[in-house]
N, C-alpha and C positions, 0 to 999 in steps of 0.2 A: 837312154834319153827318151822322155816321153813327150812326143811333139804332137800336137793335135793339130788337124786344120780342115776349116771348114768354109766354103765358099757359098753363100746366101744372096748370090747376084748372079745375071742376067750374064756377066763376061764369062770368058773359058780364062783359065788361070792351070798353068804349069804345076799343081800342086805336087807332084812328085821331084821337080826340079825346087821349087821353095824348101819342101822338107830336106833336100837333102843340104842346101845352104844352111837352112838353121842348125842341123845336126852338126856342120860342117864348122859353122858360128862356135856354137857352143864349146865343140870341143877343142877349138884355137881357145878359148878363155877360159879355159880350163875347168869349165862345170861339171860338178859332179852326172855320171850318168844314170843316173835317179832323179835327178831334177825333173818337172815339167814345163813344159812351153804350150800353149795357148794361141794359134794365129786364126785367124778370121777376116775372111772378105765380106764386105757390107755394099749395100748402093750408096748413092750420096743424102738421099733422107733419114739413113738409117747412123752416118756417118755424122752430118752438122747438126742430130739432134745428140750424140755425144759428145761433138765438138763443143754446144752451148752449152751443157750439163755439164761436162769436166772441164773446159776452158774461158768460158762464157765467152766464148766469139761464133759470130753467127758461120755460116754456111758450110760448104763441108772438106774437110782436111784430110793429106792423105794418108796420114799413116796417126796412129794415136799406141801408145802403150801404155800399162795400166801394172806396173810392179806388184806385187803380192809380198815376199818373204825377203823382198829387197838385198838378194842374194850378187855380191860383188865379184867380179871375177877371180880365178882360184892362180895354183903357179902350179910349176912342173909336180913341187913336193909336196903341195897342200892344195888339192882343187877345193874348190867350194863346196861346201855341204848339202847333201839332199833336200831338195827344197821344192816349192811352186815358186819358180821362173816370175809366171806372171801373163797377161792378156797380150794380144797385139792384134789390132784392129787396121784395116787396109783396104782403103775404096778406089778399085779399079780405076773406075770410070777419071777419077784422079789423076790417076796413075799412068792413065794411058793419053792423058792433056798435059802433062808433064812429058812423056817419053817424045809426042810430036815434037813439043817446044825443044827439047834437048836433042833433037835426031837419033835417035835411036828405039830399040825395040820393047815393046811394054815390058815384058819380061825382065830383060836387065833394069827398069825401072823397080821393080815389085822385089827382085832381088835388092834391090839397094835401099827401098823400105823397109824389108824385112830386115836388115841386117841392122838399118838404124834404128829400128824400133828395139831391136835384142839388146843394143847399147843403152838404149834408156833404160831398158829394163835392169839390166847391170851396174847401174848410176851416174851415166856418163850424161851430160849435156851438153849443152852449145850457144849457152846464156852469152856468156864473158868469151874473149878473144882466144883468150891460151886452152878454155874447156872447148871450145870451136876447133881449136888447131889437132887437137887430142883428139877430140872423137871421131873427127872427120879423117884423120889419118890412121887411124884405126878403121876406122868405114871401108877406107882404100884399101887398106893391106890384107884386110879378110875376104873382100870381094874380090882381089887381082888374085888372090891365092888361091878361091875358088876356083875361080874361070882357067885356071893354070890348071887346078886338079882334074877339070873334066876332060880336060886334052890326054890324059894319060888313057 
């Protein structure tokens, strides 16, 4: 798996704990390990001017993904084909006004961005009630799975 990430702001960001949840991501959905992945931390001006340009909504959001080869998750017998994953864009400063409101710590915020943005990338959303109940229980089971695996 070829994971990139690059952090282009002012916060300190866990990047070796990120990569290894998308690695971690990935290979629960069974992506081939040739694919690429693409993550990036931004500030918030760098963020709600993609916000306005890919969503036309003003200010600034905290996670954004950006699909490339529109690569679907694979199974035990058929992963998914070598492909470019796709972009994922992620503004701290977000992330970390989030993680107050929610009590807990930025990190397992940025974790649980990153994990949702890999599902968008995979085609999953959260328009409609039943695509909500699916991705988001898929959000859960990847991250409780993670946090389990670091304990070993």
């Amino acid at each position: 798996m070829s994971i990139e990430i690059s952090n282009e702001t002012e916060h300190s960001v866990d990047e070796v704990r990120v990569l290894k949840l998308a690695g971690f991501a990935l290979d629960r959905m069974k992506i081939h390990p040739g694919a690429e992945l693409a993550i990036m931390f931004v500030d918030e001006p760098a963020m709600e001017a993609l916000h306005i340009q890919w969503m036309d909504e003003p200010g600034p959001t905290d996670v954004l993904s950006f699909p490339m080869d529109e690569l679907r998750p694979g199974t035990e017998h058929e992963p998914t084909p070598a492909g470019l994953l796709g972009d994922i864009v992620i503004c701290p400063a977000v992330a970390m006004r989030q993680a107050e409101a929610a009590g807990h710590e930025m990190i397992h915020e940025v974790l649980l961005l990153a994990t949702h943005g890999i599902l968008h990338l995979l085609g999953f959303d959260h328009v409609e009630p039943d695509e909500e109940k699916e991705m988001f229980g898929i959000q859960k089971s990847v991250l409780e799975s993670f946090y389990e695996s670091e304990k070993v």
